[in-house]
C-alpha positions in Angstrom: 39.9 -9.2 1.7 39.8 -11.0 -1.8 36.9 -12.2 -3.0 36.4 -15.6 -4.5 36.6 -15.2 -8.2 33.7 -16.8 -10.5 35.0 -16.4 -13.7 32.2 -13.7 -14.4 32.3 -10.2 -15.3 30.1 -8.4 -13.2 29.3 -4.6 -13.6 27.6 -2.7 -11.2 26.0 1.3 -10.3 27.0 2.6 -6.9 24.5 5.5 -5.9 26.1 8.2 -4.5 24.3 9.8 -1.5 25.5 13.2 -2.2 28.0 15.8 -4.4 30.5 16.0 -2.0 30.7 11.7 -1.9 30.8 11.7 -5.2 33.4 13.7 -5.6 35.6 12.8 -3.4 35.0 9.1 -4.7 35.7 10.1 -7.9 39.4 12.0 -6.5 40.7 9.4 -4.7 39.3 6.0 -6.9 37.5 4.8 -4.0 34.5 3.5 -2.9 33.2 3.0 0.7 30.4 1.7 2.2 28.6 2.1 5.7 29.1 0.1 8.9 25.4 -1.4 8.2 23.9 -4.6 6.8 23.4 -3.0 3.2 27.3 -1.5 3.5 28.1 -5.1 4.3 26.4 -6.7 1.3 27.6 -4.8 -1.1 30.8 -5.1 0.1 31.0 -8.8 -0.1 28.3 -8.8 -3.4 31.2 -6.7 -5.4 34.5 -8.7 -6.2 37.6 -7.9 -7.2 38.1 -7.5 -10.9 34.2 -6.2 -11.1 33.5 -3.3 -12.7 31.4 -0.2 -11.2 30.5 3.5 -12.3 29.2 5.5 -9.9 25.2 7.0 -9.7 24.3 10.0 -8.7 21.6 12.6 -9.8 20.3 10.0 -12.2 23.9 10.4 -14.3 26.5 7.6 -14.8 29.9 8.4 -14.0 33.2 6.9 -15.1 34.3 3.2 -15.4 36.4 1.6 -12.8 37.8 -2.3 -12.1 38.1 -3.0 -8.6 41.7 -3.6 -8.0 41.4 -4.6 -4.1 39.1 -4.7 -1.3 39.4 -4.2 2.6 37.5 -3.2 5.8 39.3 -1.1 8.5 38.7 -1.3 12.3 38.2 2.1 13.9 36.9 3.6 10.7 34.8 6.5 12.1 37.4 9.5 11.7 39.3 8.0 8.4 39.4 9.6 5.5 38.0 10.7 3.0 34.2 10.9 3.9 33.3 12.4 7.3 30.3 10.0 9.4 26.6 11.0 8.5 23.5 11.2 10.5 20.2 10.5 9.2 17.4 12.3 10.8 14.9 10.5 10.6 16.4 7.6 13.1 19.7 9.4 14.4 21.5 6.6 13.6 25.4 8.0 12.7 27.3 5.6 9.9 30.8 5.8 9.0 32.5 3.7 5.7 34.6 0.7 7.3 34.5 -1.2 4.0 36.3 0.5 1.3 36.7 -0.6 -2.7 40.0 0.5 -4.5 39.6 1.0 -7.9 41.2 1.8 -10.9 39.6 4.2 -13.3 39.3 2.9 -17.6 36.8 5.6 -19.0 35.7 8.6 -18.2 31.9 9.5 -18.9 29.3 11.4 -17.1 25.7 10.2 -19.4 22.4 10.6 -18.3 20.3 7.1 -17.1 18.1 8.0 -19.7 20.1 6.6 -22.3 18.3 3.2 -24.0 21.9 1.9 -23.4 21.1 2.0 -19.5 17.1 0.5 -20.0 18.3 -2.6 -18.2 18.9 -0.5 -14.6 17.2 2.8 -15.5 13.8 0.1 -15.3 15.1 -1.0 -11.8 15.2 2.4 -10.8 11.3 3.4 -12.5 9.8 0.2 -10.7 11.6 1.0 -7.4 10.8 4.9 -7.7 14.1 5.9 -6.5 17.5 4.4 -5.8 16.5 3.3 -2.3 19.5 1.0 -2.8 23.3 0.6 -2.2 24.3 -0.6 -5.7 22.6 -2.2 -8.6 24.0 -5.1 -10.8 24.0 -3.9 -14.8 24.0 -7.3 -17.3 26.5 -8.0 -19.4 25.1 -5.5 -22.6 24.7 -2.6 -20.4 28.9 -3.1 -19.9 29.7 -3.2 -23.5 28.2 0.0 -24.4 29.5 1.7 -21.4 32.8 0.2 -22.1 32.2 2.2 -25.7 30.9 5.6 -23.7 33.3 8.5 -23.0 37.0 7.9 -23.8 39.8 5.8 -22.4 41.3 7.7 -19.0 45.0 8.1 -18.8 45.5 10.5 -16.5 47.1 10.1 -12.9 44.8 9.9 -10.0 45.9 10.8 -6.3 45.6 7.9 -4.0 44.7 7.9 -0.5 47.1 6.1 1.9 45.0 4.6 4.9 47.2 4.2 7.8 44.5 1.9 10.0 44.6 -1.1 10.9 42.2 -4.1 8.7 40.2 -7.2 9.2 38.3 -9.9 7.7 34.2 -9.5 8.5 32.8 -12.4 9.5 29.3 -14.1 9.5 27.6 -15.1 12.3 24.6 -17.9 12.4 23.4 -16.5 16.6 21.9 -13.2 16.7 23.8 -13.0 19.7 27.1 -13.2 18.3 26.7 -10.0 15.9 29.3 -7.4 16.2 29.4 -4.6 14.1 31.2 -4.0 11.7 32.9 -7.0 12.6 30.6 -9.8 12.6 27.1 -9.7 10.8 24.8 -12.0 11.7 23.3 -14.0 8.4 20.2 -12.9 6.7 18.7 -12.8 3.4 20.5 -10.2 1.8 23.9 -12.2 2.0 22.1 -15.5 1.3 21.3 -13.8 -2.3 24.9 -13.2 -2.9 26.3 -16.0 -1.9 23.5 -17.8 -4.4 23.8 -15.4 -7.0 27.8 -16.5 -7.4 27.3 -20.3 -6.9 24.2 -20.8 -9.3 25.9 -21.1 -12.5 28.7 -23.0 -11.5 27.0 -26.0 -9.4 23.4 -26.6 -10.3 22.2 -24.4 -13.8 22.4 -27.1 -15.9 20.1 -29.3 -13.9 17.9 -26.3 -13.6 17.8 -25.8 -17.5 17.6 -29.5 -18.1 14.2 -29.4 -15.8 12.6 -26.5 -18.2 13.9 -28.2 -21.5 16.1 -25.4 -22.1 18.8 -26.4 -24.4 21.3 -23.7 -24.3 25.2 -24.1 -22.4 25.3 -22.5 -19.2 27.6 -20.5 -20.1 25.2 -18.4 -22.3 23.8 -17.6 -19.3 24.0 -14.7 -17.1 23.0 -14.6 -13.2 22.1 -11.3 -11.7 21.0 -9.8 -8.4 17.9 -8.4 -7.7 15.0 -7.1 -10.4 12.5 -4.8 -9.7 8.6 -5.8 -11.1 5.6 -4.0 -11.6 4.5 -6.3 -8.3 7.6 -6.6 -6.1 11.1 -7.8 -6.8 12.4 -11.0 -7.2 15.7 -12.0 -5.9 18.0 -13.7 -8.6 17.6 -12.6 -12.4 19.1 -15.5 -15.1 18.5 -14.5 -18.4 20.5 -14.9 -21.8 23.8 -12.9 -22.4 23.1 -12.3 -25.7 19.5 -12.9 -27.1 18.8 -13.3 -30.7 14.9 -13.0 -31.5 13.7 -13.0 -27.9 15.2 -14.2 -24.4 14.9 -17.0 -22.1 14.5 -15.8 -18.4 14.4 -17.7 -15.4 13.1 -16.2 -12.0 15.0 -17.1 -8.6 13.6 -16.6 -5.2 15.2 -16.7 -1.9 14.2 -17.5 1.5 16.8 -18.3 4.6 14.6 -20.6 5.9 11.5 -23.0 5.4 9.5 -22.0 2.1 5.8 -21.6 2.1 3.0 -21.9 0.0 2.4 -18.0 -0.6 6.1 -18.1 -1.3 5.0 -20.5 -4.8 2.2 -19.0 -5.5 4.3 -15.2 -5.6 7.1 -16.8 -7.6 4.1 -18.1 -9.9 2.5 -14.8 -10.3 6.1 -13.1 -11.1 7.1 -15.6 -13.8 3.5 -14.7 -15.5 4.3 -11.1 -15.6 7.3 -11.7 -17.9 4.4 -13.9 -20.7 6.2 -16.3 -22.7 10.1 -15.3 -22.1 9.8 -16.6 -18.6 10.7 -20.1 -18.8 10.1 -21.1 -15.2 11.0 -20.0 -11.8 13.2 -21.5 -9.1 12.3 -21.1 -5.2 15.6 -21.7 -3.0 14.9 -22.5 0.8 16.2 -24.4 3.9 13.5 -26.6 3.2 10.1 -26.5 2.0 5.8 -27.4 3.1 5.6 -31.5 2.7 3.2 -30.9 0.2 4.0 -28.2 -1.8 1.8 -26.8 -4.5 2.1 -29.3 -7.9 3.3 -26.4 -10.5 5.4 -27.1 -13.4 6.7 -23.6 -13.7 8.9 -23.7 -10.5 11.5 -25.6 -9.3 12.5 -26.2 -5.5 16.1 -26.3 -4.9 17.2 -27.0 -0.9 20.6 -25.3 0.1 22.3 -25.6 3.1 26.1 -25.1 4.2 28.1 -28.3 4.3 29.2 -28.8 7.8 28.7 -25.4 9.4 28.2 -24.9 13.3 26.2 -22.6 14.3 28.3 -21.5 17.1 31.4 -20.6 14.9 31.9 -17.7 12.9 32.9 -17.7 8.7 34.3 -15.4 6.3 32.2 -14.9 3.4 34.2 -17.0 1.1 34.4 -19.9 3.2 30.6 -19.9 3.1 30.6 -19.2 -0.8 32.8 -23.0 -0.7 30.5 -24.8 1.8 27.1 -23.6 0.3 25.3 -26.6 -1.6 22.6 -27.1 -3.5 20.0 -30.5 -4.0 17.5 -30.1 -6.9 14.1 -31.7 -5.8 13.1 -33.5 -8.9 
């Protein structure tokens, strides 16, 4: 599978459930992901040429590009990590969706370096990883990209004899196969946003708050944790000189409601007078929404899409649009 390339360098943490993962993650290069929804997402959230280190026992390990993704059919006895079971449900996952990766530093540093603030506060407000992966910004890179020193060293790769395929997206409950087809939610929604922002509608959206600045002195991140919840899409300055400009991004699949302003409100408060505005992204929104110039409604839908049909995750990433309503 490759993934649609945005131009951006992204850089992600991808926790580690136990030792033994780790480990053999960090043998082969690989990283794989679970026959579930979040398994899915981060799947399709992490493209090739991203970066990742992996987390585990609140420690940072290594820096790797990912070099190719692909999901395999009849995953559950492949190699290298053996199906878990979680007790609590008895649910059984195996890893269909697997990252190769090629390895540039070699660190192990605690999260409680200032250098890692950025995702050690996701982590504080979330109490826990409770998470797949999370999306570092752009300074977080650069200082790892300093940490530990340059890897040279061979690696052995795994060969995977199995056969591959393409997930899909699904629009009828009905139609969801797993791992095969995933029928759309939320989660994939904020991906698919997260890398189509900046390149179709961010300028409107800056020229609505009076923000001056290029685009392209922008960065657009996935999910950040609050003292009060999370909101979905994080835009804030690359590189801030004096103090930042953020902008606050939430997501709903479908019709927006008034609590859904009034929570977006409340978040962009939290962050005082670096929070320039917030943006609410729905199918559609109440006919008379509540009159606040400190969010934006922006209507996406997918150009042309039946319902009935199936889609890759790139071919929705070209068909999503976006309408500002000014």
């Amino acid at each position: 599978m490759k993934g649609m390339q945005t131009g951006e360098l992204n850089y992600f943490l991808i926790s580690v459930s136990n030792r033994e993962n780790l480990e053999l993650c960090m043998r082969y290069a690989m990283a794989g992901f679970t026959n579930s929804i979040n398994g899915f997402w981060t799947f399709v959230d992490i493209g090739e040429g991203d970066y990742i280190s992996f987390l585990y026992g609140a420690r940072v390990r290594n820096l790797y590009r990912v070099v190719k993704k692909l999901a395999y059919k009849n995953a559950k006895n492949l190699p290298p990590w053996p199906p878990v079971t979680f007790k609590m449900s008895g649910n059984t996952y195996y890893f269909p969706f697997r990252l190769f990766l090629k390895q540039e530093r070699e660190l192990d540093e605690p999260m409680v370096r200032p250098e890692f603030s950025y995702v050690a506060e996701n982590l504080l407000l979330r109490g826990g990883y409770r998470k797949t992966h999370f999306q570092a910004d752009t300074i977080t890179f650069y200082n790892v990209s300093e940490m530990g020193k340059s890897f040279s060293d061979k690696l052995e790769y795994l060969e995977l004899n199995a056969l591959t395929f393409e997930p899909r997206i699904v629009f009828k409950r009905e139609l969801q196969k797993i791992p095969e087809k995933f029928y759309f939610n939320e989660l994939i929604l904020q991906s698919l946003v997260r890398k189509k922002l900046k390149s179709s509608v961010l300028a409107q959206i800056l020229n609505h708050f009076g923000i001056d600045n290029d685009p392209e002195q922008f960065e657009v991140l996935g999910e950040k944790a609050l003292p009060e919840g999370f909101v979905d899409i994080f835009i804030k300055l690359k590189h801030p000189a004096g103090k930042n400009k953020y902008i606050l991004a939430e997501i709903k699949t479908e019709k927006a409601l008034k609590k859904d302003i009034k929570q977006l409100r409340n978040y962009v408060e939290e962050f005082g007078n670096e929070a320039i505005g917030g943006v609410l992204i729905a199918k559609d929104f109440p006919k008379h929404p509540v009159e606040d110039n400190k969010v934006l409604f922006v209507r996406y839908n997918f150009d042309g899409v039946d319902k009935n049909s199936e889609y890759t995750y790139d071919e929705l990433l070209g068909l999503l649009k976006f309408e500002v309503k000014t």
